[in-house]
C-alpha positions as CSV (number, residue, x, y, z in Angstrom):
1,X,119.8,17.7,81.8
2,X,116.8,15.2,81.9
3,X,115.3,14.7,78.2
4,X,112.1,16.2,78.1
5,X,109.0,13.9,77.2
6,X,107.9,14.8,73.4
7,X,105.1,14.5,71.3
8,X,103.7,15.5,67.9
9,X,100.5,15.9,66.7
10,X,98.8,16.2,63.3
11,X,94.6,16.9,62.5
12,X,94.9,14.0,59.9
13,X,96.9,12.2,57.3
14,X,98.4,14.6,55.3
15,X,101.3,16.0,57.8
16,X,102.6,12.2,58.1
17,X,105.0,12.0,55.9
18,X,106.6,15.2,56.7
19,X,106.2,14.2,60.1
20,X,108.1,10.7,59.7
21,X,110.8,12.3,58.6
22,X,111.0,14.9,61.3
23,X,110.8,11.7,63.8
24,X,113.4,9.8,62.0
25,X,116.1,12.9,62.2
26,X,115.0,13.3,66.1
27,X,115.3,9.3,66.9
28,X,118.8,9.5,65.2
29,X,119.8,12.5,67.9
30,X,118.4,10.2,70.7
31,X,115.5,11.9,71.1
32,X,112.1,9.4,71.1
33,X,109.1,11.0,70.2
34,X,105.6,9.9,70.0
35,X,102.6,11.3,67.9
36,X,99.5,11.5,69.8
37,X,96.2,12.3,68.0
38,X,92.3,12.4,67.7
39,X,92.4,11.2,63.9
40,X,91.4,7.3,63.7
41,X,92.5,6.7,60.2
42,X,95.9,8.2,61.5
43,X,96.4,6.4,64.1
44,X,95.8,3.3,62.4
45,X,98.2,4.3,59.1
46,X,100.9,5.2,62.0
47,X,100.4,1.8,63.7
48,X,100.8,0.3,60.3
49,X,104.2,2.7,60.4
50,X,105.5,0.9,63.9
51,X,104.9,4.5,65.1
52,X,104.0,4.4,68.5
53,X,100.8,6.5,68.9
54,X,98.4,7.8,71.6
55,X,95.0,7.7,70.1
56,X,92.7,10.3,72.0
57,X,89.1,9.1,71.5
58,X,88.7,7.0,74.1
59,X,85.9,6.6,76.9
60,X,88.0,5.4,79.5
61,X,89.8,8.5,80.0
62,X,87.4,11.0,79.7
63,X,86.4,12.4,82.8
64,X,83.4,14.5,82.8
65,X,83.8,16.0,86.3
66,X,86.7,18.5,84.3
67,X,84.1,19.4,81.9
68,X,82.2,21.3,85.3
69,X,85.2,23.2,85.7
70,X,85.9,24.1,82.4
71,X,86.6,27.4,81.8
72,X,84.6,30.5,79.3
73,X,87.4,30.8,77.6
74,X,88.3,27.7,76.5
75,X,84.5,26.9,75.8
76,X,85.1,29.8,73.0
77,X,88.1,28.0,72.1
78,X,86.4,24.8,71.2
79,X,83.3,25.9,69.4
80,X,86.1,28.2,67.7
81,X,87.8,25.3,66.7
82,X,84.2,23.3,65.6
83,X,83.3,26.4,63.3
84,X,86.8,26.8,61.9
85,X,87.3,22.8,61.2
86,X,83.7,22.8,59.6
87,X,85.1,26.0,57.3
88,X,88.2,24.5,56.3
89,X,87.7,20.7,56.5
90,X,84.5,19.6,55.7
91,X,81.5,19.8,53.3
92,X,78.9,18.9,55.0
93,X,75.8,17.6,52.4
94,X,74.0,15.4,54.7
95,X,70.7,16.8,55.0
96,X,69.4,18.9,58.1
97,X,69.2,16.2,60.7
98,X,72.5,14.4,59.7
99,X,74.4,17.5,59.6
100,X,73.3,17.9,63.1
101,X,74.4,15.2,64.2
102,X,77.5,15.1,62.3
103,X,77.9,19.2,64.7
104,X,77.7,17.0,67.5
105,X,80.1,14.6,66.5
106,X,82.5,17.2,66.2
107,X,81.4,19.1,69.7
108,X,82.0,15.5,71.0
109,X,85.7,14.7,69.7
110,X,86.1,18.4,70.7
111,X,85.8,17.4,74.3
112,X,87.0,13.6,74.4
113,X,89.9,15.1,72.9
114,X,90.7,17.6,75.6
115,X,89.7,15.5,78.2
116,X,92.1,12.4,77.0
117,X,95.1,14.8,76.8
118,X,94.5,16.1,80.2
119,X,94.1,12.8,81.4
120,X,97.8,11.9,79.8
121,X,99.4,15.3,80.8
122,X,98.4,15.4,84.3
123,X,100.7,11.9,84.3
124,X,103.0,13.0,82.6
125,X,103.8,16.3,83.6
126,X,107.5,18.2,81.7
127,X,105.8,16.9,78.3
128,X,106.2,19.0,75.2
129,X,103.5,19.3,72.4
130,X,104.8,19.9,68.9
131,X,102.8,20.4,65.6
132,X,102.2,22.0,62.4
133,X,100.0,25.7,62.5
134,X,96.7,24.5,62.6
135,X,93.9,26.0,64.4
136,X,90.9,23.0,63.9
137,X,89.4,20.7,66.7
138,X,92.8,18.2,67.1
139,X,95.3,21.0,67.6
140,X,93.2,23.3,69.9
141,X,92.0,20.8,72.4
142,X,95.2,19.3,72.7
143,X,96.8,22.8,73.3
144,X,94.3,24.3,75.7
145,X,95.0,20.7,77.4
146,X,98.8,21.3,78.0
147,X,97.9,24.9,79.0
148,X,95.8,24.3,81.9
149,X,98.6,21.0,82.8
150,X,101.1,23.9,82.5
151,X,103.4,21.8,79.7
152,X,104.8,23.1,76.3
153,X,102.6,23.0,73.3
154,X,104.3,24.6,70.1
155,X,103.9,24.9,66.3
156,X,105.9,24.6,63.4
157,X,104.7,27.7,61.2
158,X,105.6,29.4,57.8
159,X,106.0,33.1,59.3
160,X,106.3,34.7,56.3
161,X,105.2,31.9,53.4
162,X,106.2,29.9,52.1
163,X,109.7,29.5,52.8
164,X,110.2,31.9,56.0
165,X,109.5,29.3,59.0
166,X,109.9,29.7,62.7
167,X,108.0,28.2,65.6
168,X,105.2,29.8,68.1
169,X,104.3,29.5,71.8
170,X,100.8,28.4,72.9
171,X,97.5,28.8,71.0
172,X,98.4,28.9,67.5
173,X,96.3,31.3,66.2
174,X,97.9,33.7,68.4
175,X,101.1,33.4,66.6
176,X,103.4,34.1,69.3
177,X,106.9,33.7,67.5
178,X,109.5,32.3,69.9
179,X,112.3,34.9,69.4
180,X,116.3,34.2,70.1
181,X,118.2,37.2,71.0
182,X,121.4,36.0,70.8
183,X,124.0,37.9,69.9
184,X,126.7,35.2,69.0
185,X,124.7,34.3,66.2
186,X,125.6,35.3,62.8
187,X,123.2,38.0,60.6
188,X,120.8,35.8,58.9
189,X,119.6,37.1,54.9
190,X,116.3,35.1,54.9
191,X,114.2,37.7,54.1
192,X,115.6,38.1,50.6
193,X,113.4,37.9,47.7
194,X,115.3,35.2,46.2
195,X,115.3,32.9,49.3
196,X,112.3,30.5,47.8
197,X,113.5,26.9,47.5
198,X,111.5,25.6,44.8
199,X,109.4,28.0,43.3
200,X,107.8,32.1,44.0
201,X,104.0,31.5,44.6
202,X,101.7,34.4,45.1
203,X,100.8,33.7,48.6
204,X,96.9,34.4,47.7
205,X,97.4,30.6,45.8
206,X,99.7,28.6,48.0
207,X,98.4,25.5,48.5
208,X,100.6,21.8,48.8
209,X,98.9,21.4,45.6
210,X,101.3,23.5,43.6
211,X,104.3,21.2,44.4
212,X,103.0,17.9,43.0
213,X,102.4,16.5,39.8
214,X,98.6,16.1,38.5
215,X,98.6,12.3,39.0
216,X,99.6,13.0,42.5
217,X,97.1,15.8,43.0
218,X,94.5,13.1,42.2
219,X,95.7,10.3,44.3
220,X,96.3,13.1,47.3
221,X,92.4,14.2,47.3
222,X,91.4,10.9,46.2
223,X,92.8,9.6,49.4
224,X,92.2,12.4,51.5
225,X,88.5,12.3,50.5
226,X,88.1,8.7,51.7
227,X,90.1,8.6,55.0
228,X,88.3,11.8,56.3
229,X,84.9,10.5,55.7
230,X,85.7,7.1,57.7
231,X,87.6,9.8,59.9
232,X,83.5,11.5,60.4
233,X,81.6,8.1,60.1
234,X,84.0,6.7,63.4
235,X,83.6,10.2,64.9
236,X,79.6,9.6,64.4
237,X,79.5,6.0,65.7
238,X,81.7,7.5,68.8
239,X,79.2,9.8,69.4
240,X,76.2,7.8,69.1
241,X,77.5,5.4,71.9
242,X,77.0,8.3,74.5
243,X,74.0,9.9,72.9
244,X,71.9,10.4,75.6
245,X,69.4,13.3,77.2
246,X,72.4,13.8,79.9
247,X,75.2,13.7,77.4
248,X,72.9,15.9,75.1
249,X,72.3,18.8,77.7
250,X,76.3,19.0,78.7
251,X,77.6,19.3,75.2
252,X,74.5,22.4,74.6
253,X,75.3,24.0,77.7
254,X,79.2,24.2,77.3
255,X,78.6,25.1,73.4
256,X,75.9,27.6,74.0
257,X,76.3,30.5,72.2
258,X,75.3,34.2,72.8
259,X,73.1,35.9,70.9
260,X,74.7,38.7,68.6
261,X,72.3,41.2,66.9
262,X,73.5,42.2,63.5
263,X,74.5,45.6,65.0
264,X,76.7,44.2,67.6
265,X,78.8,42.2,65.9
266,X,82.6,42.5,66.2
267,X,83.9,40.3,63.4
268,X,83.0,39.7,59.5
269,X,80.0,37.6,58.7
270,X,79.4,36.4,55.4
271,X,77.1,37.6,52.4
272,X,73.8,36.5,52.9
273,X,70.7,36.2,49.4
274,X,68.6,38.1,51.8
275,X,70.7,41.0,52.9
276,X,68.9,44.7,52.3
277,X,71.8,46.9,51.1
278,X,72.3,50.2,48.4
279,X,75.1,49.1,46.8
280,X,75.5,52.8,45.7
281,X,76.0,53.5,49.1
282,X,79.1,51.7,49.9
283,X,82.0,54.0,49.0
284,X,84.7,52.3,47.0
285,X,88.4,53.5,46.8
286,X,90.0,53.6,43.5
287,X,93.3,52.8,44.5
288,X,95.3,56.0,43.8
289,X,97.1,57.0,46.3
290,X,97.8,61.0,46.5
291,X,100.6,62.6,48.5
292,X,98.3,64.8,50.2
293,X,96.9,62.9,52.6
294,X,98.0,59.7,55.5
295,X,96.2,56.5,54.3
296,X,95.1,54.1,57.4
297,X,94.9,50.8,55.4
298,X,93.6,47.4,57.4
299,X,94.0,44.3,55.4
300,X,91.7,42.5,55.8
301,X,91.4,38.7,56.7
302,X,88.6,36.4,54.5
303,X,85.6,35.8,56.3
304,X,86.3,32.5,56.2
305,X,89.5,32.8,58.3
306,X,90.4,31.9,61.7
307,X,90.2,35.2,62.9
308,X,86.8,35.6,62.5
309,X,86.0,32.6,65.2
310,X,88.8,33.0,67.9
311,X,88.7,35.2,70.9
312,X,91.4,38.1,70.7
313,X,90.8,38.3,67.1
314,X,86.9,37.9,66.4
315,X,87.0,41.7,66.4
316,X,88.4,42.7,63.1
317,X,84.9,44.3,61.7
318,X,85.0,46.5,65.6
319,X,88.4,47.5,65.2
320,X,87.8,48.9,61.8
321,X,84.8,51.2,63.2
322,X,86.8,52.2,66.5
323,X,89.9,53.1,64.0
324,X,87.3,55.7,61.9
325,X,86.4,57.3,64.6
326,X,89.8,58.7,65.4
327,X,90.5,59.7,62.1
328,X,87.2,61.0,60.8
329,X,86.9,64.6,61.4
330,X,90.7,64.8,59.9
331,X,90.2,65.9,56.0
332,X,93.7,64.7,55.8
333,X,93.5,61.2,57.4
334,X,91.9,58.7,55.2
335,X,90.7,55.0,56.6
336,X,90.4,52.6,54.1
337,X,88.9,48.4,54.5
338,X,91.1,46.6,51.9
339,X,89.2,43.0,51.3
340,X,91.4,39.9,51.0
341,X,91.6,39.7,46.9
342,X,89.6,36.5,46.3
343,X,86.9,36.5,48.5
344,X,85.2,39.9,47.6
345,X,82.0,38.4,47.3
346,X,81.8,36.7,50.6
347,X,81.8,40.3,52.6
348,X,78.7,41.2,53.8
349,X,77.2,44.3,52.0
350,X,75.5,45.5,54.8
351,X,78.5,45.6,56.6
352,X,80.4,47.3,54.3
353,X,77.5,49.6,53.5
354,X,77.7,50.0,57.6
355,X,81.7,51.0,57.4
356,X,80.7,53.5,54.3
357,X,78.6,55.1,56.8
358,X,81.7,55.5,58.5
359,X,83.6,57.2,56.7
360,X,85.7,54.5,56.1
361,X,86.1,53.6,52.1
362,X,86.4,50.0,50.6
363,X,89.2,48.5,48.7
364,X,87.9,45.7,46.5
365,X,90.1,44.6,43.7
366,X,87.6,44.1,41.7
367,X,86.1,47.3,41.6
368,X,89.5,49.8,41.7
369,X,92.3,50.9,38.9
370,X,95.0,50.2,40.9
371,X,95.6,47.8,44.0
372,X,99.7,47.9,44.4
373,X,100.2,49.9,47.5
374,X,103.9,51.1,48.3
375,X,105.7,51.4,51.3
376,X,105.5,55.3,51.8
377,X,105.8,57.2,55.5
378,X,101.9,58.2,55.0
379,X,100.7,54.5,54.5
380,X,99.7,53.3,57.9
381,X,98.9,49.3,57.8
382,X,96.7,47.4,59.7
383,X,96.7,43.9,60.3
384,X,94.6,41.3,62.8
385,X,97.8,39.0,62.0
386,X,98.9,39.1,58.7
387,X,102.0,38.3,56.8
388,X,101.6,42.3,56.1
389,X,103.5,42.7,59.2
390,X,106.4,40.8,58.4
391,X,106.5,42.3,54.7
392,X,106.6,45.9,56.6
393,X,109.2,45.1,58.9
394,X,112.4,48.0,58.5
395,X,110.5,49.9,55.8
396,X,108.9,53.7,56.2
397,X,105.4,52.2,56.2
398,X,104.6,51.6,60.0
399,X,102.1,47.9,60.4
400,X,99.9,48.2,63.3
401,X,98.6,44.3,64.8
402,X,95.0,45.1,66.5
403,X,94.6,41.7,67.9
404,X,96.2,39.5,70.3
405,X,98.1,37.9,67.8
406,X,101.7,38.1,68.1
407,X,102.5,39.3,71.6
408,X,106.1,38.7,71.9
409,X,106.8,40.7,68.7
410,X,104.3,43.6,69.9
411,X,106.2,43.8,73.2
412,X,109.6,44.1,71.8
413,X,108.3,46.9,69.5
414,X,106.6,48.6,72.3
415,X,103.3,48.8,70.2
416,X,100.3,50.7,72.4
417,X,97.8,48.2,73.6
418,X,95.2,50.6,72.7
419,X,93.9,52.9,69.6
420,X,95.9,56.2,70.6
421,X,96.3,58.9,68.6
422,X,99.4,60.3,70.5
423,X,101.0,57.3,71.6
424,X,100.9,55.9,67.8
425,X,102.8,59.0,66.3
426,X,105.4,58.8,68.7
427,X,105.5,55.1,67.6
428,X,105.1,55.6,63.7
429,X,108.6,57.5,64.6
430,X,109.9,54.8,65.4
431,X,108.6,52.3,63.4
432,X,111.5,52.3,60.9
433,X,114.2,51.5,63.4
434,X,112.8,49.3,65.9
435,X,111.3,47.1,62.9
436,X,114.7,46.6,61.3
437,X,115.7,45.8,64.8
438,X,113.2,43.3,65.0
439,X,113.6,42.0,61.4
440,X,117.1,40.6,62.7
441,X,115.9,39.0,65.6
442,X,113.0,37.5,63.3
443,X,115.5,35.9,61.0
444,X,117.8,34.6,63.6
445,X,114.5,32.7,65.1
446,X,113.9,31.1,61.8
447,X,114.7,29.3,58.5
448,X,114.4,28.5,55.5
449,X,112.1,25.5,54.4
450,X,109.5,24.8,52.0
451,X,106.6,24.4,54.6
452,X,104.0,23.5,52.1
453,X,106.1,21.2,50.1
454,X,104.7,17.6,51.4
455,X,107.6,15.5,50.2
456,X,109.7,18.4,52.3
457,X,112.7,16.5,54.0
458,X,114.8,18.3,56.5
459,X,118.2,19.5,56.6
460,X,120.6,18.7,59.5
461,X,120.4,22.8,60.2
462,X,116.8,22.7,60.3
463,X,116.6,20.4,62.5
464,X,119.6,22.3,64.5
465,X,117.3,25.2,65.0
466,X,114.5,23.6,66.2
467,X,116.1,21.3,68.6
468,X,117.8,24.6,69.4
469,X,114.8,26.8,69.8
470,X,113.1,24.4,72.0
471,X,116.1,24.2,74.2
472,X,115.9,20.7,73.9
């Protein structure tokens, strides 16, 4: 069979050196692969490297005629992308106008980006994508790219962190966990407590940080720091060479956004100074759970997360509301908003107020007596796409995903698309059985590896199951 054409791509410096050593076990299995990326500073280091690198910001390619056929969807893709890069990436102190311009910087590598790899993947059709979980600018415009060129684009992804990793199909933030049903393969243990390589981190703190020693902290950020603010001031300059009123009016009309009243809102928005609340109103839970009644728990994701920007999940706050409604004239059914421990805070009062008024009561850490929560039959879990899930899988406690987010697990579980009372108990039945079904599949798809370990270098099995999973 004809070797496939195969790339990697990382947002920005600090995937290379995991991803040099990934190359150097495929090149010694005869398999070449290239990285391809909208990073400057990257694809200069990797030049450096004699790593042979497409480089995506370039005017050339970029054909604006595929910008009039773009789709909606991937229009909410890339704005996505913009608001989840400027979230997790940058710190923008610039001042009003500069920060603006510094937006449209990003709307611009947003596009060039996209329309570069569509340019290369429409020449080079059988190509497969491959790169770490990310859901910022690089990643996204790349993958809706190979989508609409019908080629592969997959991630590298710690399923159940931060030693649990497997790979995913398409969009990343859609998590769509390539599963291997093979029944030759041996029973795989990796879901045991003691499977961590290095060291148990609460997954609340796991950052690459936590691997290295202080000096190399330092020298990491220090580094980091400088490359991505030559990475913004090229992305700037870029964009000033096609500032124009043209140019201007494209980029606003493909990244115009619609106009949500406060009320109609499906997804978390952050605490604002000005917000008008009773904080007496909002109706905390104390954390003691009683045997007389079913708790409906959703955990839920940081404000700041991905899931509040992409389509299929931007619906989290919604969900919540829709799920009260079935449950709220039952004095035995309780519906409870547990808030990602950390970011308390950042909630908006008014929505929670809002969910009070609900019937639904909130779970803050800070504010309870208890906030362990066990794994009985009458503890219903919710999750956009959480690790929740995973941690759920064969026990009593049924987990519920609400989103898009991992289709090809919801399918082989048979979950209802939709909030049904019926269909769900006939599924909670199940839950315990099918999940431990599942579990096994889950493990056989993946392995161990220390995913946020940057001086991570990969086992000859590893590498087996990868090669493997892609069908390479």
């Amino acid at each position: 069979m004809k070797k496939r054409n195969l790339l990697f791509t990382i947002n920005n410096i600090r995937g290379l050196r995991r991803f040099i050593d990934l190359r150097k076990n495929f090149i010694s299995r005869g398999y070449s692969i290239e990285l391809i990326t909208s990073s400057f500073t990257l694809y200069l280091i990797s030049k450096i490297f004699g790593i042979k690198t497409k480089f995506l910001m370039q005017k050339k390619f970029a054909n604006y005629k595929d910008l009039k056929k773009i789709s909606n969807y991937n229009k909410k893709l890339f704005l996505s992308s913009i608001k989840a890069e400027i979230d997790q990436e940058i710190n923008y102190n610039y001042g009003k106008y500069l920060s603006r311009l510094f937006i449209f910087s990003k709307k611009i590598k947003s596009l060039h980006t996209y329309l570069n790899a569509l340019y290369y993947l429409r020449k080079h059709q059988n190509t497969l994508i491959l790169g770490y979980n990310s859901n910022i600018i690089n990643q996204i415009s790349i993958c809706a790219a190979s989508i609409d060129t019908n080629n592969d684009f997959y991630s590298l992804v710690p399923v159940n962190p931060p030693s649990i990793v497997g790979i995913t199909k398409s969009l990343p933030f859609l998590r769509e966990l390539v599963l291997r049903k093979d029944k030759f393969l041996k029973k795989s243990n990796i879901f045991k407590d003691n499977n961590y390589l290095s060291k148990k981190i609460p997954k609340a703190q796991l950052t690459s940080d936590l691997y290295l020693k202080n000096h190399e902290i330092f020298f990491r950020k220090v580094i980091y720091k400088i490359l991505s603010i030559i990475d913004d001031l090229f992305n700037l300059y870029y964009a000033l060479t096609i500032y124009n009123k043209s140019t201007i009016n494209l980029v606003e009309e493909i990244f115009h956004e619609e106009n949500y009243t406060f009320d109609s809102l499906t997804y978390w928005t952050t605490s604002k100074n000005n917000e008008k609340y009773n904080q007496e109103k909002i109706k905390f839970f104390d954390g003691n759970i009683k045997n007389k009644f079913r708790y409906h728990i959703f955990f839920c994701s940081s404000p700041f997360e991905s899931e509040n920007y992409f389509p299929g999940l931007n619906n989290e706050y919604s969900k919540l509301k829709e799920l009260s409604q079935i449950y709220k004239n039952n004095g035995k059914e309780i519906v409870i908003a547990r808030l990602h421990p950390g970011w308390e805070k950042k909630y908006s009062k008014l929505q929670l107020q809002n969910l009070s008024y609900e019937g639904i009561q909130i779970w803050d850490k800070t504010k309870c007596n208890n906030f362990a929560l066990g794994n009985s039959h009458k503890i219903i879990k919710y999750t956009t796409c959480g690790t929740i899930f995973f941690e759920s899988l064969g026990k009593e406690s049924p987990c519920i995903v609400t989103s898009e987010a991992f289709k090809s697990i919801k399918t082989y579980l048979k979950q209802p698309n939709e909030f049904d009372k019926y269909e769900y108990e006939i599924y909670f039945q199940k839950w315990q059985k099918k999940s431990k079904e599942l579990k096994e599949i889950i493990a056989q798809s993946c392995w161990i590896q220390d995913y946020y370990d940057p001086s991570m270098r990969h086992t000859k099995k590893q590498i087996d199951n990868i090669i493997s999973i892609l069908n390479l």
